[in-house]
C-alpha positions as CSV (number, residue, x, y, z in Angstrom):
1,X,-112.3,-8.3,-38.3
2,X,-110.8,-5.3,-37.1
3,X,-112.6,-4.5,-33.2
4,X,-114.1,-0.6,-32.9
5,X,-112.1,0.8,-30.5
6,X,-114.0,1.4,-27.2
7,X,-114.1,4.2,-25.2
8,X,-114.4,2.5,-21.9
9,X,-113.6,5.8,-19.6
10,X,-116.5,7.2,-21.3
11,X,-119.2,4.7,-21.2
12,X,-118.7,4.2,-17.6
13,X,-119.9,7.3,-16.9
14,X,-122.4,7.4,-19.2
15,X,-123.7,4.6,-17.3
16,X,-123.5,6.3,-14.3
17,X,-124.9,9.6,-15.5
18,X,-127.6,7.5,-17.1
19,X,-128.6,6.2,-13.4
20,X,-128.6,9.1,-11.5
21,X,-129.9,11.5,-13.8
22,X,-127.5,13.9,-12.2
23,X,-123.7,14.8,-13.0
24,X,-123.1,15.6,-9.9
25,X,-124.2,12.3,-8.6
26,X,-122.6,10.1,-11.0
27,X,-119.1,12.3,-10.3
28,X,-119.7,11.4,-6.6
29,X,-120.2,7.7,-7.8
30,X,-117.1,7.6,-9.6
31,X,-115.0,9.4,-7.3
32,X,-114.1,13.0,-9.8
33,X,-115.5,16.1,-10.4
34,X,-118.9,17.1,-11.9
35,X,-116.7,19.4,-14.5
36,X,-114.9,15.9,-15.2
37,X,-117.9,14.0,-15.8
38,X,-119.4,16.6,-18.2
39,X,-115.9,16.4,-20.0
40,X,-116.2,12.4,-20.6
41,X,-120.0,13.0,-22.1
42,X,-118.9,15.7,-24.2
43,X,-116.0,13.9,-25.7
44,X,-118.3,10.7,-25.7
45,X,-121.1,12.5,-28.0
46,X,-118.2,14.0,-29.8
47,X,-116.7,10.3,-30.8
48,X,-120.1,9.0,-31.5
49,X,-121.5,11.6,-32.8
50,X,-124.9,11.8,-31.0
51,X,-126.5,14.1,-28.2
52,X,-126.9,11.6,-25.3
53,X,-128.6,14.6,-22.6
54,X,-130.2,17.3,-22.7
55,X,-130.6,19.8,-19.7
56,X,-134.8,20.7,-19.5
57,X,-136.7,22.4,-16.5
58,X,-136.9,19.4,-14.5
59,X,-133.5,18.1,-14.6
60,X,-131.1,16.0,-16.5
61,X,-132.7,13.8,-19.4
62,X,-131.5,11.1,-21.7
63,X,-131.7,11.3,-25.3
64,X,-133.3,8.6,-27.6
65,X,-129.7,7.6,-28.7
66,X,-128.6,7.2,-25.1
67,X,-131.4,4.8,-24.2
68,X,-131.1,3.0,-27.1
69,X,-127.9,1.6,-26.1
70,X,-128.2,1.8,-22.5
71,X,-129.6,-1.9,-21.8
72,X,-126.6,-3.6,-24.2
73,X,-124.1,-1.1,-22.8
74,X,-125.1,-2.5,-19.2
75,X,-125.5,-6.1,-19.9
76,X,-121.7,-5.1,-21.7
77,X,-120.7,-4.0,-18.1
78,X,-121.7,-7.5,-16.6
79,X,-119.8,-9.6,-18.8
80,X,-116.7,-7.5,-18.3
81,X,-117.1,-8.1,-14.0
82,X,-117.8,-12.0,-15.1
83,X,-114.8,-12.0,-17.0
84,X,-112.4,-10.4,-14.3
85,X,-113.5,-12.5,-11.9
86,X,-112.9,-15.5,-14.2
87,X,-109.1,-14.2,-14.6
88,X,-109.1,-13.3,-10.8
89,X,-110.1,-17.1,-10.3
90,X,-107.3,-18.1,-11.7
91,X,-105.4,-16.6,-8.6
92,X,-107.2,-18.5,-6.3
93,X,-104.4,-21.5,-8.0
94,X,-102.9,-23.4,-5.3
95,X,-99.8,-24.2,-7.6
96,X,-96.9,-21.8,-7.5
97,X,-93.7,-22.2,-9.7
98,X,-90.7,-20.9,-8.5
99,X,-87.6,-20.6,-10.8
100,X,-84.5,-20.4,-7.9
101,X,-80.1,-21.4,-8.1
102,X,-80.4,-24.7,-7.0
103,X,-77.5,-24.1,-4.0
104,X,-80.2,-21.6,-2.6
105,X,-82.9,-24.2,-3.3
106,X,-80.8,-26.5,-1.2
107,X,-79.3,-24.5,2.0
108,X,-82.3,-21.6,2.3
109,X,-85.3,-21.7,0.3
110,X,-86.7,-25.5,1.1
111,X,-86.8,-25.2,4.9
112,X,-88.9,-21.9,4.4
113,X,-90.6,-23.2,1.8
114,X,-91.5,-26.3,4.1
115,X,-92.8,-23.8,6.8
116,X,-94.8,-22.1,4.6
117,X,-96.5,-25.1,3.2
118,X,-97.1,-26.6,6.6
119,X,-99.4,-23.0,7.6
120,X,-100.9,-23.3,3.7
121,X,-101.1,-26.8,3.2
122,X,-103.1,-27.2,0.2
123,X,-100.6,-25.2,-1.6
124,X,-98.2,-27.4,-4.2
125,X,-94.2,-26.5,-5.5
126,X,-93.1,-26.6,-8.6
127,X,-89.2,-25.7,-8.2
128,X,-87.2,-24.7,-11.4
129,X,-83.3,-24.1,-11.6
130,X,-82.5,-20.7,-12.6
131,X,-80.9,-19.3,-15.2
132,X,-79.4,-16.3,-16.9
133,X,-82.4,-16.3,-19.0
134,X,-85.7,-16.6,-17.5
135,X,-88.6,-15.9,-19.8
136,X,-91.4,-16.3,-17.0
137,X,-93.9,-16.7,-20.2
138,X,-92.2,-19.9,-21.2
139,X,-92.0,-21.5,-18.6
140,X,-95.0,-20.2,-16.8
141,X,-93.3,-19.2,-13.6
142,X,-95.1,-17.6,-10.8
143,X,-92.0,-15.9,-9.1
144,X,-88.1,-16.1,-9.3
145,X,-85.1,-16.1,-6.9
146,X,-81.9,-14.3,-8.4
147,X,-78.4,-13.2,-7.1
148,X,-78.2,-9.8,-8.6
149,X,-77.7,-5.7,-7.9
150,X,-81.6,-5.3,-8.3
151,X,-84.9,-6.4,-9.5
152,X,-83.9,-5.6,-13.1
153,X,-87.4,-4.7,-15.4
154,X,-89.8,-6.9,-12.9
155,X,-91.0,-6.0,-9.4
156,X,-89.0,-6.9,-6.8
157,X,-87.9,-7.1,-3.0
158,X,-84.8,-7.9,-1.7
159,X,-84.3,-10.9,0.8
160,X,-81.6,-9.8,2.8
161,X,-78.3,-7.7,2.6
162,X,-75.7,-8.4,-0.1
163,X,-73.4,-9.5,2.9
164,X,-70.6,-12.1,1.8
165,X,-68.6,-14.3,4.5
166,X,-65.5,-15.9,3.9
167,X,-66.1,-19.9,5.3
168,X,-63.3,-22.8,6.1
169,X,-64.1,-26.0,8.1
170,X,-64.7,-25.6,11.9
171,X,-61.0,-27.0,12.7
172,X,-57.9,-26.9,10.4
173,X,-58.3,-27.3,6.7
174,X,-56.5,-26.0,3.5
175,X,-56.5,-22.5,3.1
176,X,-56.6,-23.2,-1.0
177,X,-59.2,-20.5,-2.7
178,X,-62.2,-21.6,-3.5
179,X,-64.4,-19.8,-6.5
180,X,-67.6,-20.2,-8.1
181,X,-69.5,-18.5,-10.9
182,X,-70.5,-14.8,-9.3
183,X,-67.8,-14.6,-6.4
184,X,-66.4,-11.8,-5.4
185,X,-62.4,-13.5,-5.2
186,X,-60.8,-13.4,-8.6
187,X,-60.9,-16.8,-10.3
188,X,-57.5,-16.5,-11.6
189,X,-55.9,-16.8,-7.7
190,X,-58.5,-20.0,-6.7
191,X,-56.7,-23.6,-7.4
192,X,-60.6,-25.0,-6.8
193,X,-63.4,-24.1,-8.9
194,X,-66.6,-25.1,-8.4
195,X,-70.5,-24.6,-10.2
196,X,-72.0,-22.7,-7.2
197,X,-71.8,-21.2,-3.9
198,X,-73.6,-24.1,-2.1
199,X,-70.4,-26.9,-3.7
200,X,-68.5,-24.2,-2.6
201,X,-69.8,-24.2,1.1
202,X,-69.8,-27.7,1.1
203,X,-66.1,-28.5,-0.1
204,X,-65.2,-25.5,2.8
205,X,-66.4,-27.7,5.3
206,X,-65.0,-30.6,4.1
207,X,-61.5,-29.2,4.8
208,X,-61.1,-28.7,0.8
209,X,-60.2,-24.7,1.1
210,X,-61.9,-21.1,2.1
211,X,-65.3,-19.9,-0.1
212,X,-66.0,-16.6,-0.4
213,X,-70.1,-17.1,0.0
214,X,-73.3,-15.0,0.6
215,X,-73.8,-15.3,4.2
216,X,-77.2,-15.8,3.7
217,X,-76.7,-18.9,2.1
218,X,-74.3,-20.4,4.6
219,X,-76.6,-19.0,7.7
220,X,-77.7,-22.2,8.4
221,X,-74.1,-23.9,8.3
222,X,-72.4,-21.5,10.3
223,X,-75.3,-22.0,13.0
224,X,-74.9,-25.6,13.0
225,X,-70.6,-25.4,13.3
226,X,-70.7,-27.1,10.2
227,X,-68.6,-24.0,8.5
228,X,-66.9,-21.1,10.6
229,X,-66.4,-17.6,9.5
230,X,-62.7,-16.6,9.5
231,X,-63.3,-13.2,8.0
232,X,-66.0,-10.6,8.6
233,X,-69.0,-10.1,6.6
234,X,-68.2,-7.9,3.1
235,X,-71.0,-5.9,2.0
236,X,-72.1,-6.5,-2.0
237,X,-73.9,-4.9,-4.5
238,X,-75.1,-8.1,-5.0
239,X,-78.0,-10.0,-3.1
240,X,-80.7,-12.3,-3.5
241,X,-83.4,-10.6,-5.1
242,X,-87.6,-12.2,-5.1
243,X,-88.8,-11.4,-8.7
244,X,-91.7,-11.5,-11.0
245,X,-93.2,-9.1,-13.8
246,X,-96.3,-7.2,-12.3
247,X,-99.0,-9.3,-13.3
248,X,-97.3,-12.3,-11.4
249,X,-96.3,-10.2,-8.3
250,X,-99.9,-9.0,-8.2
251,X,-101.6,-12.7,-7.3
252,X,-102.5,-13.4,-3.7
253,X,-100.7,-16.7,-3.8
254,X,-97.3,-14.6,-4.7
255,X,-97.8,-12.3,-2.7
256,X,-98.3,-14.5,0.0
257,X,-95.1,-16.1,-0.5
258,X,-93.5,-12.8,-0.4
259,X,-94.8,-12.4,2.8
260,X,-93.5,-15.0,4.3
261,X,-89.9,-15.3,2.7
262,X,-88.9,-11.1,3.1
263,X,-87.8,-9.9,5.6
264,X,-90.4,-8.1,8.3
């Protein structure tokens, strides 16, 4: 059955009107004008094609019509709030999915995402490799981590600057090119390919050859003289990028964890 479209904008004030006996009151309720208020009624009585007040001596006054439906039209209302705060509860989930490249998983986002659990520690992981394709429907994801020049069609904040480092081992090693999918040397000059930026890290510090890396990923490394840096940092379009579609980034819990993995 096909629903009667509702003009919700309309009945609001109507409700309000209806309580205060007064446009002037109700516009003060709902934060517009008086001339705004009368607008809504008028096009209200238009659709429905009723008078809902009339103006007499001693005020504002509700027609028959109006009070008819005022008592459904209120008890309406109430089911609406019931049924946000049911979705809203929803929010209150302690469960967060997070769809990240599994080299960032591995040398950025678990520490942090330890830290944050420790201060929140009811709260649970579910951690999903990225891909080129995330449909956050499908697989239900709260919020995603992606390497790209910007948010896309979701909301978005950036983690840090698109700054790449070239990376060998803290003495010696081969000075063979290293590339994996996304970096910035051409593939055609590396003799060592490898699936992502973390392997690529990795086999630097193993003596295997130089990576071209974010230098947010290999923070950590460089910090612990696992890797050294043996060119300064090269700014990128690209960057690690938190995303989600709106209804996603507006939940407490993301944004939460938006809060605590961006940048002050």
């Amino acid at each position: 059955m096909k629903r009667t479209h509702l003009p919700l904008n309309g009945l609001r004030v109507l409700d309000a009107a209806a309580r205060h006996l007064s446009f002037t009151n109700a516009a003060d309720e709902l934060a517009v004008t008086p001339a705004a208020v009368g607008q809504q009624i008028r096009a209200l009585e238009d659709m429905l094609g009723v008078v809902l007040f009339r103006r007499t001596p001693k005020g504002l006054e509700l027609t028959g019509e109006a009070a008819a439906g005022l008592d459904a039209l209120r008890s309406g209302f109430l089911q609406f709030e019931e049924a946000v705060r049911a979705m809203q509860a929803g929010q209150s989930s302690n469960s967060l999915t997070i769809a990240a490249p599994r080299d960032l998983t591995a040398k950025w986002l678990a520490a942090r995402l330890a830290d944050f659990g420790e201060a929140n520690p009811d709260t649970r992981f579910t951690l999903v490799a990225a891909d080129d394709e995330l449909d956050f429907t499908e697989a239900n994801l709260d919020i995603a981590i992606r390497l790209a020049d910007g948010p896309g069609q979701h909301e978005g904040v950036r983690l840090a600057s698109g700054a790449f480092v070239t990376v060998a081992a803290p003495e010696g090693g081969s000075d063979t090119p290293i590339s994996w999918p996304g970096c910035p040397v051409d593939e055609g000059q590396a003799a060592l390919r490898l699936s992502d930026a973390g392997l690529a890290i990795d086999a630097a510090a193993n003596g295997l050859g130089k990576a071209c890396v974010p230098h947010m990923l290999a923070e950590a490394d460089l910090a612990d003289g696992r890797i050294r840096a043996i060119d300064n940092t090269v700014e990128s379009e690209k960057a690690y990028w938190l995303i989600a579609p709106l209804p996603q980034w507006r939940q407490k819990k993301v944004k939460a964890l938006v809060a605590a993995l961006a940048p002050a």
